[in-house]
N, C-alpha and C positions, 0 to 999 in steps of 0.2 A: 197701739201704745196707750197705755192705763197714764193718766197725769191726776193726780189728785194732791190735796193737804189732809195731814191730818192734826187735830188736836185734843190733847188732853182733858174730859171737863174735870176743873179743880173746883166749880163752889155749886150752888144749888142750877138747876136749868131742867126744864120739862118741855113739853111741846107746845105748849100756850105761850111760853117765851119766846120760844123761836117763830111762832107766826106773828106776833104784833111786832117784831124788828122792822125796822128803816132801814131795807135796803137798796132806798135809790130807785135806780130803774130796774131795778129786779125784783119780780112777787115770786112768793112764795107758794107751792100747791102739794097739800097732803096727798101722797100715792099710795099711801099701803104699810102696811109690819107683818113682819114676819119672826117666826122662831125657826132659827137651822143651827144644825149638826156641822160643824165644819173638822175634816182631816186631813193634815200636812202627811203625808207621805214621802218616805225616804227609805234607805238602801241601810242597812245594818250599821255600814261605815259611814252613814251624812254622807253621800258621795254626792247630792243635788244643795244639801242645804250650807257647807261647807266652800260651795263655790256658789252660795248667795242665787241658787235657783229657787222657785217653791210650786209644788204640784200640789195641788189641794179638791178634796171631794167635799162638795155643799150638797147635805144630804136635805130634801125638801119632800112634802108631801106630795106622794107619787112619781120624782124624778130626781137625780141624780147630774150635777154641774160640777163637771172636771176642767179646773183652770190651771193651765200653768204662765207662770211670772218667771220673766229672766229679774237679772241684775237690776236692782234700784240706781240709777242714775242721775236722781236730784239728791238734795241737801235740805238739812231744815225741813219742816214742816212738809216740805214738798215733795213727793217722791213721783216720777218719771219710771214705767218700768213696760218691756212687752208683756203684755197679756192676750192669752189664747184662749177659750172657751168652747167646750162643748157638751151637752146636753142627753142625756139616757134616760130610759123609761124603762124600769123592770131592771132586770140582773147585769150588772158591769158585768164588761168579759176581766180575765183572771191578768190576760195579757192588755199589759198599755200598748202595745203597740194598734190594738184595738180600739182603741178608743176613739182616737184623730191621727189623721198625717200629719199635722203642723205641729201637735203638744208631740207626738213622737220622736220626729225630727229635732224638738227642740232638749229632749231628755236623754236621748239614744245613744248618744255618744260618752254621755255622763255614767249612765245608770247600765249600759250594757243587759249583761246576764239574771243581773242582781236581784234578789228580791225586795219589793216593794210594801211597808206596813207604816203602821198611823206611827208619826215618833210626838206630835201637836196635836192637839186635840179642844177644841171653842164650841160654845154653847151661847148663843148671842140671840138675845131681842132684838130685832132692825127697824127703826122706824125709818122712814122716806119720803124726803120732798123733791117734786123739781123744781128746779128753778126755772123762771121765764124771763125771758126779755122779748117782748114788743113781738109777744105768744108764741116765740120759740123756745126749746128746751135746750139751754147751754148748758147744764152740769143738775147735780143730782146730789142732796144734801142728805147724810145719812145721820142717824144716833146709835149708837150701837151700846147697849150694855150687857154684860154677858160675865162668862169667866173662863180662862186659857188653864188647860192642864198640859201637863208632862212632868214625865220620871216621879210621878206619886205627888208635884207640888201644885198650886193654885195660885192665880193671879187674877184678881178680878178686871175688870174694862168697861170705861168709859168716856165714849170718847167723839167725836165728829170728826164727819169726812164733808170734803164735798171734793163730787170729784165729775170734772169735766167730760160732756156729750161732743159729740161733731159738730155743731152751732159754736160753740165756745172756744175759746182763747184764752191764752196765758194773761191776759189785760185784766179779762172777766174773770179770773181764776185771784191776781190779783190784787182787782176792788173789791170781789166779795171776800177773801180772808180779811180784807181788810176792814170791812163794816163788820163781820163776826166779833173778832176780837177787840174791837172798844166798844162792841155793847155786850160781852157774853165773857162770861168768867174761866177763860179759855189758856191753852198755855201750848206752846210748837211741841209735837210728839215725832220727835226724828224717827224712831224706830215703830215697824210693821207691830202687827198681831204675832206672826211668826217668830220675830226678834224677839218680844217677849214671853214667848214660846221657849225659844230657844237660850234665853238666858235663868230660866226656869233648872233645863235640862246641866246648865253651869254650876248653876249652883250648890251642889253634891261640895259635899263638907270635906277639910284635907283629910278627916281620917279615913271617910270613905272611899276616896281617891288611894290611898294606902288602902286599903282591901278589896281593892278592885283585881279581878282576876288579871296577870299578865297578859295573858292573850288579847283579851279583849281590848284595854288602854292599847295593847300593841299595834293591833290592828287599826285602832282610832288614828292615833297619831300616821302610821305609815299612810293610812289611805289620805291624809292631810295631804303628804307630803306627796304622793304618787298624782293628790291632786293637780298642788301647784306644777309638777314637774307638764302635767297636761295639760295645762292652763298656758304654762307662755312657751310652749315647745314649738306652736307653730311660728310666735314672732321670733322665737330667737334660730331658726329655721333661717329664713329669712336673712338676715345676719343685720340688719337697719337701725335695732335699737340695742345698745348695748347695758340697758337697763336688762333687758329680758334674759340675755347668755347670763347677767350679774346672779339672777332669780333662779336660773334652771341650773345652775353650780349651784346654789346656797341648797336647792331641794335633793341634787345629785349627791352632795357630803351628806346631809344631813341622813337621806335614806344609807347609805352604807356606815353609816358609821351605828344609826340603831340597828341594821342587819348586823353587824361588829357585835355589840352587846349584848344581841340578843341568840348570838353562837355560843354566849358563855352559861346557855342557861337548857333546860331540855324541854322547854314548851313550844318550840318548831324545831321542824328537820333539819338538821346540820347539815346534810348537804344543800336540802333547797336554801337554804341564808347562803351560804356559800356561792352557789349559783349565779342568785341573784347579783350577790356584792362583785364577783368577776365579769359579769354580765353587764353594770354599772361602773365599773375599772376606767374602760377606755373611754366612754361618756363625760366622766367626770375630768380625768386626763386632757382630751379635748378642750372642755368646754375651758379649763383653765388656760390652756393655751391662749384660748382666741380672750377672753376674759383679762390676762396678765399684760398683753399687748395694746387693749381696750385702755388699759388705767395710766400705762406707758404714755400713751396717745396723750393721752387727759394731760399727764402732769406737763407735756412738752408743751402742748396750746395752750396749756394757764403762763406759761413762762414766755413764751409767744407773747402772749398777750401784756405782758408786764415788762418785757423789754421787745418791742417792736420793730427796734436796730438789729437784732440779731435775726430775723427772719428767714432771710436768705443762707447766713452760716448754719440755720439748723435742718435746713431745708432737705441732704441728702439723711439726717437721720428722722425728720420726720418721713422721710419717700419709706425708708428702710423701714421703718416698721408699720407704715399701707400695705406694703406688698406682702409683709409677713403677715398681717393680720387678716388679710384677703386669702393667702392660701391655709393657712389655719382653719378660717373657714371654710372654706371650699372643702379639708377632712371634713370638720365636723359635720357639716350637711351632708357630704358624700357616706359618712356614718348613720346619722340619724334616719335615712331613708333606706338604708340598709333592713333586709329580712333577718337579720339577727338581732339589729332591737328591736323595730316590731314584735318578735317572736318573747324576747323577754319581759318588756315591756307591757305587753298581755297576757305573761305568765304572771307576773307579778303583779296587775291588775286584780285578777283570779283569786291569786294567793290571800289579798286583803281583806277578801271580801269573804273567804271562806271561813266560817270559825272553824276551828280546831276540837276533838269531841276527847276531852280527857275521861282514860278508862276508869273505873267507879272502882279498882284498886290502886290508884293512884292520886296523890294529895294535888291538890288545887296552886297553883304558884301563885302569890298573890305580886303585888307591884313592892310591898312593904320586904317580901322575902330576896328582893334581889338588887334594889336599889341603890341599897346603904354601900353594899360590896364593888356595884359598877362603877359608881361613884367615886367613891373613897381611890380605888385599884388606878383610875385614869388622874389624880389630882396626885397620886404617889409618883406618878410616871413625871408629872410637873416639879413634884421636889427633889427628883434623881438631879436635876441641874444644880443642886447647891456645891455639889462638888468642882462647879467646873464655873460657878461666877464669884465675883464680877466681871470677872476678864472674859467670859467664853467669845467663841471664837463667831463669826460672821455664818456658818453656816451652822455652829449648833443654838445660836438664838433663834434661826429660822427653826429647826426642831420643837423647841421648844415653844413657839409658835403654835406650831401645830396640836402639842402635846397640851396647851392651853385653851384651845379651839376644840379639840375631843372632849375635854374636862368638863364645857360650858355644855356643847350636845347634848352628853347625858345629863347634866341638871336640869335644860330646858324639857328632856323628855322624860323627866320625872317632875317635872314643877308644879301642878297640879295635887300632887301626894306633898309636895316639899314646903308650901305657900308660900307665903312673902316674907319669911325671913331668909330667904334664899336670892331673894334679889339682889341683897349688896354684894354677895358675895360674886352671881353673875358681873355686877358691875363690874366690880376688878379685875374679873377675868377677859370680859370684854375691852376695856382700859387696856389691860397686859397686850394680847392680840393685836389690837388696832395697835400700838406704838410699833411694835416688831412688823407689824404689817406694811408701816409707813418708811422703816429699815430696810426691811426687804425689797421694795420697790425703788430705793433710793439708793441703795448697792447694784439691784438689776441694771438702772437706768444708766448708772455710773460706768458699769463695766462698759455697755454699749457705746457710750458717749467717748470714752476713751479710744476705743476698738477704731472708730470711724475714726478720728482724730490724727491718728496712726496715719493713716490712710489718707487723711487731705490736714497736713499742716499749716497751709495757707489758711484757713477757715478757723480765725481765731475765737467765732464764736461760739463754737465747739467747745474750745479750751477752758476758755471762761466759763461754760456753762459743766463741762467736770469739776473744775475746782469748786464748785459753788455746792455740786450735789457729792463731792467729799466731805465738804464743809456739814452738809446735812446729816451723811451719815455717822458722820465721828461723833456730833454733837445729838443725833439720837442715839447711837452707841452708847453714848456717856448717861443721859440722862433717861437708861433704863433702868438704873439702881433705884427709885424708889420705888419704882412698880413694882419690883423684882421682891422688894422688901416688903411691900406690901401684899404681894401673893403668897408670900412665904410665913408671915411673922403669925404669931401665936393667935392672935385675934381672929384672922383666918380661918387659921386650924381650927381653933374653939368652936368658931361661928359653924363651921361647916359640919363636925361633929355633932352640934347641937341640933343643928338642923336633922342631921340624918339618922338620930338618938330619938327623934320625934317620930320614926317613920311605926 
């Protein structure tokens, strides 16, 4: 486990400054500079730096130090992260799985088949003290100045580490930030070398985001999402945290619905989207299930908990939907373990990581040539409802719903090309959603709560608790008209045009 600080130098400081510090019971002892080559390696798609891993090659005279870093898990100044190292003389093998069992193990499952090239790229002076205490080596004070390249841009660095030996302690770690920074013109650097690497790589302007080849954005974004989708699959597996089923449904719509989008267009195979988004069908299907059941739960224990006399009356519809939400899961695992999504699942791993070779008789699609259209075509599908509001009816709000939720999709997967005047517009789509969202869960619960009621009419706290989630949904029923007004009204329209006028 790597534990270090780091900070920013913001005013003058040299190495003469840093040896006449008072620092207590700790001296300081010059060890060495050096100049290295440092390169972040990654997968076409970010498939390691995307999920906050970093493999990196520090090229040194006569050898070659391959480190890989999981996930930073401190805050501030301080970052916490595994680090693995090892060491080569002469020619890297082509394959990392060559390199270490441990950095393997720790990339394998990420990076697969994929190929690996510098996407970061630092060029850093290192100078280096240890620190002692009472002539042991607790930690190791670095200066680093240098400059970060990627995607053509530059950032220069300057900056101190100290970062903690096996002698040393989070105490030691810190007193001594703490005697740095009031005698040294220093300032907390939450984010790595790579982080500002990697927001180097962000910075690509919206019009170049607009002439960005389709493929390529496409691939970016899905393998985001094919990320996330493998990132909490094993907890929501599991069935424990209902955060995680929340996460692997937001990634399951979001991957089918840009497979949806991007059937409407001829830069992948119509049948492979196709595939895929049937393949993701009964996933997504699932995971709502157990997920609608999930929020159920939620809203009864917040009402539990706010009338505490009714406990025992909600008792058979809290059981009733345990048991539903247990066997809901029990599908969904009994799916997820299944050799049919393994088998898609790895196709469409595959898929993201492959580019696509457009023949040299054929025009390049760019993200500006098909945006405006996706866009526009799903927000039309949202003002087909003016015919049927205010009054519409309990099931074509949910629609609509939906038809507001596709709208938002594709603008978040063009936002990037779209920039920040597209936010507000987001806003009110998200506004719209969440309120019908809060509808639709309060009709669900309603029916339910009645259904049982039926059935035990002694249990008047059932009853009371129908009338109460009627009372909710008439009174969000009612008070969708300004949303509705406000997704509809001209300003809207303008703003969203204008936006997509820019593309």
């Amino acid at each position: 486990m790597e534990i270090e600080a780091k900070y920013a130098v913001v005013g003058p400081l040299d190495p003469a400054m840093l040896e006449r510090l008072d620092l207590g019971p700790y001296q300081l002892r010059p060890s060495g500079e050096e100049q290295h080559h440092d390169e972040v390696l990654d997968t076409p798609t970010r498939a390691l730096t995307t999920q906050h891993h970093e493999l990196r090659l520090r090229h040194l005279p006569g050898h070659i130090i391959v480190t890989y870093k999981g996930p930073n898990l401190g805050s501030g100044a301080r970052h916490e992260r595994e680090e693995i190292e090892a060491t080569f003389t002469g020619a890297l093998p082509q394959d990392y799985r060559q390199w270490s069992p441990e950095i393997a193990r720790g990339i394998a499952p990420i990076v697969g088949k994929a190929t690996l090239a510098p996407l970061v790229e630092m060029d850093m002076r290192r100078r280096t003290w240890r620190i002692l205490r009472q002539s042991g080596t607790i930690a190791e004070l670095a200066l680093d100045e240098g400059i970060i390249r990627a995607s053509g841009r530059a950032t220069p660095v300057r900056e101190l580490e100290i970062e903690l030996k096996e002698a040393g302690t989070r105490e030691d770690l810190t007193a001594l930030t703490q005697a740095l920074t009031d005698q040294l013109p220093l300032r907390p650097e939450p984010r790595g070398k790579l982080e500002r690497g990697l927001a180097l790589l962000r910075e690509r302007t919206r019009k170049e985001e607009c002439h960005r080849p389709l493929e390529e954005a496409s691939r970016e974004v899905l393998q985001r999402y094919v990320t996330d989708l493998h990132t909490v699959e094993p907890v929501a597996r599991t069935g424990t945290d209902p955060e995680a089923i929340h996460k692997m449904r937001v990634a399951t719509r979001r991957l089918r619905t840009v497979l949806s989008l991007l059937q409407d267009t001829t830069v992948f195979p119509k049948p492979r989207l196709r595939q895929f988004r049937r393949g993701l069908k009964d996933v997504a299907r699932m995971l709502g299930d157990v997920r609608d059941l999930d929020v159920l739960l939620g809203r009864v224990h917040a009402y539990e908990e706010a009338e505490p006399e009714l406990i025992a009356d909600l008792s058979p519809l809290r059981q009733q939907l345990m048991d539903q939400r247990k066997a809901a899961h029990a599908r969904l695992r009994k799916h997820l373990e299944s050799a049919k999504v393994a088998h898609i699942l790895g196709q469409l791993e595959t898929f993201v990581q492959t580019p696509v070779e457009v023949p040299l008789d054929q025009p390049v699609i760019l993200v500006r040539h098909v945006a405006g259209s996706a866009i526009w075509q799903r927000y039309e599908a949202v003002l087909t409802y003016e015919s049927v509001m205010p009054g519409a009816s309990l099931p074509l709000l949910h629609r609509l719903r939906i038809a507001c939720k596709q709208t938002r999709y594709a603008m978040e997967f063009f936002q990037p090309a779209l920039g920040k005047r597209a936010k507000p517009l987001l806003k009110v789509l998200l506004q719209a959603q969440d309120h019908l969202g809060r509808l639709h869960d309060a009709v669900i619960l309603h029916e339910r709560v009645v259904a049982l009621g039926a059935l035990s009419p002694d249990q008047h706290g059932l009853a009371r608790y129908a009338a109460e989630l009627a009372a909710e949904r008439d009174q969000l029923q009612a008070d969708f008209a300004p949303r509705w007004k406000q997704l509809r009204s001209k300003r809207f329209r303008k703003g969203l045009a204008g936006v997509l006028g820019r593309l």
